[in-house]
C-alpha positions as CSV (number, residue, x, y, z in Angstrom):
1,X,78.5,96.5,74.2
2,X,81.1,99.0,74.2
3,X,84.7,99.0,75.6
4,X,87.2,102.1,75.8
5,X,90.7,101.3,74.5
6,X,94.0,103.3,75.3
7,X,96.5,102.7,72.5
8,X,100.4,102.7,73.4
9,X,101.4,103.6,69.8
10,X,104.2,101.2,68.6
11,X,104.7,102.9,64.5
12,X,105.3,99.3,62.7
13,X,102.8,99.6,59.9
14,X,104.4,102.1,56.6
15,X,100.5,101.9,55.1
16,X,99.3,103.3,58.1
17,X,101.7,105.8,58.1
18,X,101.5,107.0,55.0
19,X,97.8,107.1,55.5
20,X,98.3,109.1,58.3
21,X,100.6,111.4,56.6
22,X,97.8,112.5,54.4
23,X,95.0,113.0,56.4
24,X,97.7,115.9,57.8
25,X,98.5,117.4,54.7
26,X,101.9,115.9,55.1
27,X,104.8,115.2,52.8
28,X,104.8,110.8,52.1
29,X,106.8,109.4,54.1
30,X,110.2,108.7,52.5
31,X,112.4,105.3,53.3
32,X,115.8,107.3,54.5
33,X,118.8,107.5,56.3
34,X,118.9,111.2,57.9
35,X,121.1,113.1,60.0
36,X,119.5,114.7,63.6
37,X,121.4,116.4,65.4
38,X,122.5,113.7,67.8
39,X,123.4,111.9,65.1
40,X,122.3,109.6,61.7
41,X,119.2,107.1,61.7
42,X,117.3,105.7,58.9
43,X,113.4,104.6,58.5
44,X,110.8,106.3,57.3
45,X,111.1,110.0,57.2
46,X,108.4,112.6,57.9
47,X,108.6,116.3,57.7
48,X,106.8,118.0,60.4
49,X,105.8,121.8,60.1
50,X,108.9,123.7,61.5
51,X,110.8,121.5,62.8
52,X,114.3,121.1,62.0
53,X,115.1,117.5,61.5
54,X,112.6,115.1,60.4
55,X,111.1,112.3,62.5
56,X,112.3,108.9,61.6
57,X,110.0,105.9,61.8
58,X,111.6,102.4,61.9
59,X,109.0,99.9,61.8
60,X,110.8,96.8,62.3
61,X,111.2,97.9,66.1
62,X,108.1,100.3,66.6
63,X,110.2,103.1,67.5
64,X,110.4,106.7,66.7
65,X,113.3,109.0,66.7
66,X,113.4,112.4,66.3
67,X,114.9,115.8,67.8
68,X,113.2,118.7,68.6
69,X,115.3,120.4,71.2
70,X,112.3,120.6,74.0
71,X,110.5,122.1,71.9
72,X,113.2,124.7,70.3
73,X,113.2,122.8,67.3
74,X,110.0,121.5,66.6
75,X,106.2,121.7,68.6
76,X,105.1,118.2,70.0
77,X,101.7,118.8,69.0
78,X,102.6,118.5,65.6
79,X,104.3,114.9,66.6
80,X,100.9,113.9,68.6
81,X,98.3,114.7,65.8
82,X,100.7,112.6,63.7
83,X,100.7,109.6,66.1
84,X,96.6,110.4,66.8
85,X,96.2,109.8,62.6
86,X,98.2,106.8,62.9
87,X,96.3,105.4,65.4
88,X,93.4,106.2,64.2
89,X,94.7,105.0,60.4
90,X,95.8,101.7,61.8
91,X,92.6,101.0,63.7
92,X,90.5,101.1,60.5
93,X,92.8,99.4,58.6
94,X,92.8,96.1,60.4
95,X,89.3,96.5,61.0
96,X,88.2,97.1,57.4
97,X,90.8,93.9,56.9
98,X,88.1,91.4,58.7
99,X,85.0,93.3,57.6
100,X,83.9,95.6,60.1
101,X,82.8,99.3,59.5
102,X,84.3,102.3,61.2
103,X,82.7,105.5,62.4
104,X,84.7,108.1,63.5
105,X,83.5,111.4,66.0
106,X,86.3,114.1,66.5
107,X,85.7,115.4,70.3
108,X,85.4,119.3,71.1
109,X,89.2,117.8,73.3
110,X,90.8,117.2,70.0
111,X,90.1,113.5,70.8
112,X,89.1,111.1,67.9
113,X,86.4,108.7,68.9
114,X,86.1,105.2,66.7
115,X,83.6,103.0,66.6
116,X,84.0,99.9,65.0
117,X,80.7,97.9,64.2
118,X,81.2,94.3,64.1
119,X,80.2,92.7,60.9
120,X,77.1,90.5,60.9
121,X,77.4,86.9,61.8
122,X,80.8,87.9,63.8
C-alpha cells in the first residue's frame, strides 16, 4: 500500500540535524548563543553558504530563526535543502529505530522520494 506524506518540518531532533548537516557538506552544528541582526538567539547554529548570520535551531520549540534580508543576505534554497536533509534525516532515523528499511529516489524536481519498507511480521 502506499501513502504520500507532506512533512511541516518542526527542527526538534539535534541527531537529525547534524546528520543533515553532513549530507550538505556543512559545518556541525554548534550549541550557541549568536547575534542576527535583529538581535541575539541561541540553539544550534549552522552556517549556510553566504549568508551572513547563521540559522539558529532551537529544538525544545521546533523553531528556526535566522535573517537573510529577503534574500540580500543569504539564498533560501540553501535553507530549504537544509530542511529537505532534515526531513529526510529524521524520517530514516525513527524508522531505522523500529526496524524498517529505507530507500531513497532523488526526483529530476529536486524532490527526495522515501520509501520505508515495513519490517516482517509488522
Amino acid at each position: 500500500m502506499s501513502h504520500i506524506v507532506t512533512i511541516q518540518t518542526e527542527v526538534r531532533d539535534a541527531e537529525a540535524l547534524s546528520l543533515a548537516c553532513r549530507r550538505l557538506n556543512l559545518g556541525e552544528p554548534v550549541h550557541e548563543s549568536v547575534t542576527l541582526f535583529s538581535g541575539e538567539v541561541s540553539g544550534y547554529a549552522v552556517r549556510l553558504p553566504d549568508w551572513r548570520y547563521p540559522v539558529v535551531f532551537d529544538v525544545e520549540q521546533g523553531q528556526v530563526r535566522y535573517d537573510n534580508f529577503e534574500g540580500r543576505w543569504g539564498q533560501p534554497t540553501h535553507l530549504n535543502r537544509l530542511l529537505q536533509s532534515y526531513c529526510v534525516e529524521k524520517c530514516r532515523l525513527e524508522a531505522r529505530r523500529k526496524g524498517h528499511s529505507v530507500l531513497e529516489n532523488r526526483l529530476s524536481d529536486g524532490s527526495i522520494k522515501l520509501t520505508i519498507q515495513i519490517g516482517e511480521g509488522q
